[in-house]
SELUMMAR-587728 format. One record per residue (C-alpha): z, y, x. Coordinates in Angstrom, 1 decimal, decimal comma. Each point is the difference from the previous one (the first is absolute). Example, Ala and Ser with C-alpha at 12.3 -4.5 7.8 and 13.67 -1.06 7.14 Angstrom:
<rec><w>7,8</w><v>-4,5</v><u>12,3</u></rec>
<rec><w>-0,7</w><v>3,4</v><u>1,4</u></rec>
This chain:
<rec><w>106,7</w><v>101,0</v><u>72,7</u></rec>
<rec><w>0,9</w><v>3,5</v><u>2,0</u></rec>
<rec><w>-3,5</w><v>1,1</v><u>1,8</u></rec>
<rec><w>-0,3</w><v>-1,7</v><u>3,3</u></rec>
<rec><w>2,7</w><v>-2,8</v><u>-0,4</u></rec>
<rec><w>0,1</w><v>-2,2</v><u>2,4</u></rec>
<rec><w>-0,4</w><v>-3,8</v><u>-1,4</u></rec>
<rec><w>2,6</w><v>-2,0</v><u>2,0</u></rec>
<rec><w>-2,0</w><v>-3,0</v><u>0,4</u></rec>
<rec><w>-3,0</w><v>1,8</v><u>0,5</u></rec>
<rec><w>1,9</w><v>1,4</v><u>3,1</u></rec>
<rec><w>1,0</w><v>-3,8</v><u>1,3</u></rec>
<rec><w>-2,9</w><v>-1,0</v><u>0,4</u></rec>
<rec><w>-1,8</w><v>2,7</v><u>2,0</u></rec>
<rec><w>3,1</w><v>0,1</v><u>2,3</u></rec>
<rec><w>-1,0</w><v>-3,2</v><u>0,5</u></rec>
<rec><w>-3,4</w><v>0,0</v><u>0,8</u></rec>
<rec><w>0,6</w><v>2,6</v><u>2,0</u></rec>
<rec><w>3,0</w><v>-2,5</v><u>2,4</u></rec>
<rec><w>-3,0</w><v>-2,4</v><u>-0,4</u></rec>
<rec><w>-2,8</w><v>2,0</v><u>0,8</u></rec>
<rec><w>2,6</w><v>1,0</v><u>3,2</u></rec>
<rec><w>0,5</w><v>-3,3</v><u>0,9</u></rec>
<rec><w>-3,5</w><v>-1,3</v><u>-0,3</u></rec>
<rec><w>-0,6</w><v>2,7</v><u>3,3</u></rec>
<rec><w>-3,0</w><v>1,6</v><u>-2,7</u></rec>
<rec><w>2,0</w><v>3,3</v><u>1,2</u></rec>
<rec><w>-3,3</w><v>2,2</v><u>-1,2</u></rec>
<rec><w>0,5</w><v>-1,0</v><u>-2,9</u></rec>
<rec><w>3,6</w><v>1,3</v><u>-0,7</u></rec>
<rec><w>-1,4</w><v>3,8</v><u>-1,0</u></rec>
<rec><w>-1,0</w><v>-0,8</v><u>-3,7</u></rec>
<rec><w>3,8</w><v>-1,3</v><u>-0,5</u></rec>
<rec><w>1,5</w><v>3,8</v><u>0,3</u></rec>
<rec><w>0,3</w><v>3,4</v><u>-1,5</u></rec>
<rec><w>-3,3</w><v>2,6</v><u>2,0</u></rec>
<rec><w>3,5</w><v>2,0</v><u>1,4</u></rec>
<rec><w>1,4</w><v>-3,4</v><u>2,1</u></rec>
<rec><w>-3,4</w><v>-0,7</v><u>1,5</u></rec>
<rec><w>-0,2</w><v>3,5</v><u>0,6</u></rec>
<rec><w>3,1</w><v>0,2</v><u>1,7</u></rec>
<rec><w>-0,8</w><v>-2,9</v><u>2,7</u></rec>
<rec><w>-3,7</w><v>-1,2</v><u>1,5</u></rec>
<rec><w>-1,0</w><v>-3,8</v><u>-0,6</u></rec>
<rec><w>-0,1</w><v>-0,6</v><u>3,5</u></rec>
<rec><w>3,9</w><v>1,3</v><u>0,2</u></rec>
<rec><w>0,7</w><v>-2,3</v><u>-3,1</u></rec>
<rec><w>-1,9</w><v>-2,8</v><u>1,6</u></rec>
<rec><w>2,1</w><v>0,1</v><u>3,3</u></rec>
<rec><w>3,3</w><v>0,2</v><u>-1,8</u></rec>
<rec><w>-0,9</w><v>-2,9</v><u>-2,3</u></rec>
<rec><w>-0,8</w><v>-1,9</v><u>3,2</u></rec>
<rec><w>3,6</w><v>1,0</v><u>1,7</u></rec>
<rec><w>1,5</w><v>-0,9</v><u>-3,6</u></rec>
<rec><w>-1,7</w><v>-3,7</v><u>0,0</u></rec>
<rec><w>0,6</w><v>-0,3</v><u>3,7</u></rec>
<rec><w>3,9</w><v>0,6</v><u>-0,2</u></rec>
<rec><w>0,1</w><v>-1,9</v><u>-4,0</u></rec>
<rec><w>-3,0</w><v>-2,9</v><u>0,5</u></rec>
<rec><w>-1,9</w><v>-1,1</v><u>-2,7</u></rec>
<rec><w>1,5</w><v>0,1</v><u>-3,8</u></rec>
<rec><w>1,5</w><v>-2,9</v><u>-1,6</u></rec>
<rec><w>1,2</w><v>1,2</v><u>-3,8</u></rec>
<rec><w>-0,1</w><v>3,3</v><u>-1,4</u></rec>
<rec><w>3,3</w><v>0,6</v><u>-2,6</u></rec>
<rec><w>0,2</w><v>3,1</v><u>-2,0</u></rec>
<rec><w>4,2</w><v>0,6</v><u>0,1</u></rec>
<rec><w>0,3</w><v>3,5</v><u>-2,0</u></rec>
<rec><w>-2,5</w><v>2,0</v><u>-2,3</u></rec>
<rec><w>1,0</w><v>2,9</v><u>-1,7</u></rec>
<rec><w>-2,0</w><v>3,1</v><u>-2,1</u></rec>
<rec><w>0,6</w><v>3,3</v><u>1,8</u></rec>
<rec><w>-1,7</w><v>3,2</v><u>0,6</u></rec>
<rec><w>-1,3</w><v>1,9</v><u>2,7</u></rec>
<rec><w>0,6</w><v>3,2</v><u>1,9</u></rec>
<rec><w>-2,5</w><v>1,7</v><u>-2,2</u></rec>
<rec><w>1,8</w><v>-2,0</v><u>-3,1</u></rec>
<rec><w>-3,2</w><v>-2,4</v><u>-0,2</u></rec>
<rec><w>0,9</w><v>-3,7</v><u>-1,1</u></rec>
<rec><w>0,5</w><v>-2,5</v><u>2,6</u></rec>
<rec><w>1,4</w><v>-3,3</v><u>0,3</u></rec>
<rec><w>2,0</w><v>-1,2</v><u>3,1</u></rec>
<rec><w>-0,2</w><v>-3,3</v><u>1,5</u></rec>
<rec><w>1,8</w><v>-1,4</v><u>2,5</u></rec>
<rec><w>-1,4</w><v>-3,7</v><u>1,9</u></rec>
<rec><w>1,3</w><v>-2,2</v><u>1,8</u></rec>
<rec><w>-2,8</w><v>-1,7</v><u>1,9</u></rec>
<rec><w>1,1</w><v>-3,2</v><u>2,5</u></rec>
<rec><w>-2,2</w><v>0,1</v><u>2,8</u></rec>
<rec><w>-0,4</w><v>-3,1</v><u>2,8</u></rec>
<rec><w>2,4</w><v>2,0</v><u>2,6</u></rec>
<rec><w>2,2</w><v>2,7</v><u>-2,0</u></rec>
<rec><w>0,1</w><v>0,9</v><u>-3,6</u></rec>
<rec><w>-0,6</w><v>3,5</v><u>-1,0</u></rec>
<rec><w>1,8</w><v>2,3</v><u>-2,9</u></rec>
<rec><w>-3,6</w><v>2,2</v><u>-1,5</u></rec>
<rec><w>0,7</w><v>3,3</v><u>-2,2</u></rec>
<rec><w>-3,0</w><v>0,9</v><u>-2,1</u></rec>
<rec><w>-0,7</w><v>3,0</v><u>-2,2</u></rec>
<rec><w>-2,6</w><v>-0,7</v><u>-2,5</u></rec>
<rec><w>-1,6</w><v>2,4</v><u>-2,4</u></rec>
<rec><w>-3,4</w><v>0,7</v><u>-2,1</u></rec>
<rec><w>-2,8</w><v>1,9</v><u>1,9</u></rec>
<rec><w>-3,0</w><v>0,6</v><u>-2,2</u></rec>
<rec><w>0,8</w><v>-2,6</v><u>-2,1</u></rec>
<rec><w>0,4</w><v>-1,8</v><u>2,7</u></rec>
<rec><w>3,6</w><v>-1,6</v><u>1,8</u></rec>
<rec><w>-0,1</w><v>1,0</v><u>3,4</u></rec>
<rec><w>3,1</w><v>-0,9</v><u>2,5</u></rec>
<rec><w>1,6</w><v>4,0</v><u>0,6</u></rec>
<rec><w>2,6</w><v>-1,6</v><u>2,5</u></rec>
<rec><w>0,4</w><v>-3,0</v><u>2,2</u></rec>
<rec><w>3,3</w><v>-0,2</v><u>2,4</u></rec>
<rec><w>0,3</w><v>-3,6</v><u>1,8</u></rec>
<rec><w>3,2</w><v>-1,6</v><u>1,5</u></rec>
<rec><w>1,9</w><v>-2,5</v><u>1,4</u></rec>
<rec><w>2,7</w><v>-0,2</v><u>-2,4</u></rec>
């Protein structure tokens, strides 16, 4: 295995606990799911309001299916693996983009983009 590869199921399954974590409203709780420069880049009270517009315009999260996952790299040519879901909601359904990589040995989201597909 290269240094840092990214397991692909390993990946899954924090992407989602984190949609779970999300939906369960445990909003402080999000911060341990990605990399020190995302949480960096945004306060948990900023997060926290823009899960709460996110769950507001989606409602509450019926099934979670992973529709693409692929092995990549990174800017800075680190491992990563992509992951797009598509998450049905009780309103809309939404299209969510994650990048997904190893941070001190442990997998951190780098990148989270959600949509209406």
């Amino acid at each position: 295995l290269a240094c840092g590869h990214v397991e692909q199921n390993q990946a899954k399954a924090l992407v989602v606990k984190l949609i779970e974590t999300i939906d369960s409203g445990k909003y402080n709780e999000t911060s341990q799911y990605y990399t020190d420069e995302f949480n960096a880049g945004e306060s948990a009270d900023a997060r926290a309001e823009k899960y709460k517009e996110l769950k507001a315009v989606f409602g509450d999260v019926q099934s979670i299916e992973c529709i693409s996952v692929k092995d990549s790299t990174d800017p800075d040519d680190r491992p990563i693996v992509k992951l797009i879901y598509k998450v049905k909601h009780t309103k809309l359904t939404s299209l969510e983009a994650y990048i997904v990589v190893s941070q001190a040995g442990d997998y951190k989201v780098e990148a989270q983009d959600i949509k209406q597909p």
